[in-house]
N, C-alpha and C positions, 0 to 999 in steps of 0.2 A: 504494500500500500504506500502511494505517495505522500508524503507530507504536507498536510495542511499548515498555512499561518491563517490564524484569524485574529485580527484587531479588536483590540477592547475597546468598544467606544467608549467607558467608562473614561479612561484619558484622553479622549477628544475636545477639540474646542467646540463645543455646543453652539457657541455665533456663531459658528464657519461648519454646524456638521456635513452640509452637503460637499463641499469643496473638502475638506477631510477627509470623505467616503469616495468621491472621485479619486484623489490621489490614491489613497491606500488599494482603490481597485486596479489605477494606470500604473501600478508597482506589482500589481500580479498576486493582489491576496484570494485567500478561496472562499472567506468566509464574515463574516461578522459577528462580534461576543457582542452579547447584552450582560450584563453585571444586572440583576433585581434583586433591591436588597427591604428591606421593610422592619428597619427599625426594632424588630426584636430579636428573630433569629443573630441578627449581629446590628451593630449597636446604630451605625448610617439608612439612612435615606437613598435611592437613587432613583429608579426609574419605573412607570406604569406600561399599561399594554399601551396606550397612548404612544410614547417613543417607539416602542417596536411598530407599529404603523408607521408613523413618518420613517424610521428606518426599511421600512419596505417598500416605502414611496420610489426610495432614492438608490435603491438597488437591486439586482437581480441575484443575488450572491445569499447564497445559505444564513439564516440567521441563526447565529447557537444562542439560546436562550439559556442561562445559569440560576433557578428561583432559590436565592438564600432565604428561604421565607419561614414562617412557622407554619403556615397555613394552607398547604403546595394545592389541594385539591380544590380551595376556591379559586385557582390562579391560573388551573392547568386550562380551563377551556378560554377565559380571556386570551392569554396570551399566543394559543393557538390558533383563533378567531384572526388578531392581526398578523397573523403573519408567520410563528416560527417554523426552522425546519428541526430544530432539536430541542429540546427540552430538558433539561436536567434538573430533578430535586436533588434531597441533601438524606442519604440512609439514616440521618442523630435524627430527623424528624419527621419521618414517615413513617408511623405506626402498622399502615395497612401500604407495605410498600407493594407489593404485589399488585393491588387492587389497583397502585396509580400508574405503573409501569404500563399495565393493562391497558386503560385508560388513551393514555399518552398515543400507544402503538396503535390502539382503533380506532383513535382520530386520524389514523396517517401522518403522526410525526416521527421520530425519532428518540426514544425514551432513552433519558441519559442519567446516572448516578454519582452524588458526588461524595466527596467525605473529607472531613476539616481533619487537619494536620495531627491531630490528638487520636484520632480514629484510627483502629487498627484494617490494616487494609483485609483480612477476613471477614471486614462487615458486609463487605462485596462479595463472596463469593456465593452466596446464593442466588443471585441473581445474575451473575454474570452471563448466563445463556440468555438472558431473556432482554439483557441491551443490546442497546446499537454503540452505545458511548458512556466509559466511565470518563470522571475530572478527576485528578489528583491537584488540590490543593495544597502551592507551596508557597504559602504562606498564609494567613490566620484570612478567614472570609472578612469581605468588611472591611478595607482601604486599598487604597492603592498606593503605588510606589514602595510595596515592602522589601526587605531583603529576602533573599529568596532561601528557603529554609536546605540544605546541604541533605539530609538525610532524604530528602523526598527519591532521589534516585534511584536509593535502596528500593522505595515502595513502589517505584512507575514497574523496575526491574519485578518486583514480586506479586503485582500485578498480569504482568505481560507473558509472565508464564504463568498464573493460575489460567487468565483468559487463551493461552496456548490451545489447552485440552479442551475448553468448554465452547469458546466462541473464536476462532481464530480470525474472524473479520471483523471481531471487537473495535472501533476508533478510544484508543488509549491518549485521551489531551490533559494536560499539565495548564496552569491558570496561577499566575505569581510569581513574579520578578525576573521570569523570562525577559533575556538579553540575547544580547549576538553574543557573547561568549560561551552562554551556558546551553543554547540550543542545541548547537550538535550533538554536545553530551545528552542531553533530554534524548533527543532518535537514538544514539547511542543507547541509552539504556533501555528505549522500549515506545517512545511516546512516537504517534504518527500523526498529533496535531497541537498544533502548539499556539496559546493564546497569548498576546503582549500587549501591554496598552504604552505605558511610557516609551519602551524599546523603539516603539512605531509609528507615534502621533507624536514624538518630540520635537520640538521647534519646526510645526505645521509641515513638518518632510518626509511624510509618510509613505508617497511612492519612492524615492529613495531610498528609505529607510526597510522598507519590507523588502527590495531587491538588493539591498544588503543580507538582510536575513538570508533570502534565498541562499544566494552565493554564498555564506558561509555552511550553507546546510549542503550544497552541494558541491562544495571543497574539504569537508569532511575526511 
């Protein structure tokens, strides 16, 4: 599987999103992150299915949708409604995960699981037949511009081989503090999509910046 980069709009400049999303597409990204955060699950505010609309206004390009929410099953058919092609809750707060993965996939999106940094990654693996996309979380959900936490490699790694036996077309994506340095190592150890918001909205040069990415992923 090729590797994806997909841009966090989360570090976009919101006056400039369309001009943002143009460049990061004329740079050759594949995809679009939505960051939804809601204030309890983790401690910020971001964005409604509202954004994801105007975000599907303004491109043709997959939208990954990430709901850091407490509350995933009021959220899952808005958010579908506008637009997403992925969907991803959180395994700390889905009670009845089964029932929302269901859910997700009947609607014809792409059922995605994630799990915060403290979670051990066998919270996944009952489920991993039945996604399309886990997120490894490398860094705590809930801000941006963090350092990017070291051991997560361990975990993309111990991932990518439970999902080996179970789902081998699993999309393995990583979310937090992805750089151009540490990318390759991310594929390196297992990941085939890789999310970055600072890395590729920094100083508005976002098609450059993503065809940097590339290049360094495929100078590896």
């Amino acid at each position: 599987m090729s590797v994806r980069i997909a841009p966090s709009v989360l570090a976009a400049d919101i006056a400039y999103l369309a001009d943002e999303v143009a460049r990061a597409e004329a740079g050759g990204c594949d995809a679009f992150h939505l960051d939804i955060m809601d204030g309890h699950f983790v401690p910020n505010l971001s964005f409604g299915p509202a954004m994801a609309k105007t975000l599907r206004r303004l491109t043709n390009l997959p939208l990954d949708v990430h709901l850091m929410v407490d509350n995933p099953r009021d959220m899952i058919g808005p958010f579908i409604d506008a637009g997403s092609d992925y969907l991803t809750i959180h395994v700390e707060v889905a009670a009845d995960t089964d029932a929302l993965i269901a859910d997700i996939a009947g609607r014809g999106v792409v059922p995605g699981l994630s799990l915060k940094p403290d979670t051990s990654v066998e919270a996944l693996e009952p489920y991993l037949a039945d996604v399309g996309l886990v997120l490894v979380m490398s860094v705590y959900p809930g801000f941006g511009g963090q350092a990017f936490i070291e051991d997560s490699y361990d975990r993309i790694r111990a991932l990518a081989e439970l999902a080996r036996a179970v789902n081998p077309s699993l999309i393995l994506s990583v979310d937090g503090g992805v750089t151009m340095d540490n990318a390759p190592k991310l594929v390196d150890a297992g990941a085939n999509f890789l999310v970055a918001g600072t890395a590729l909205f920094r100083d508005h040069r976002a098609e450059e910046n993503v065809r940097t990415m590339r290049s360094r992923l495929d100078g590896r």
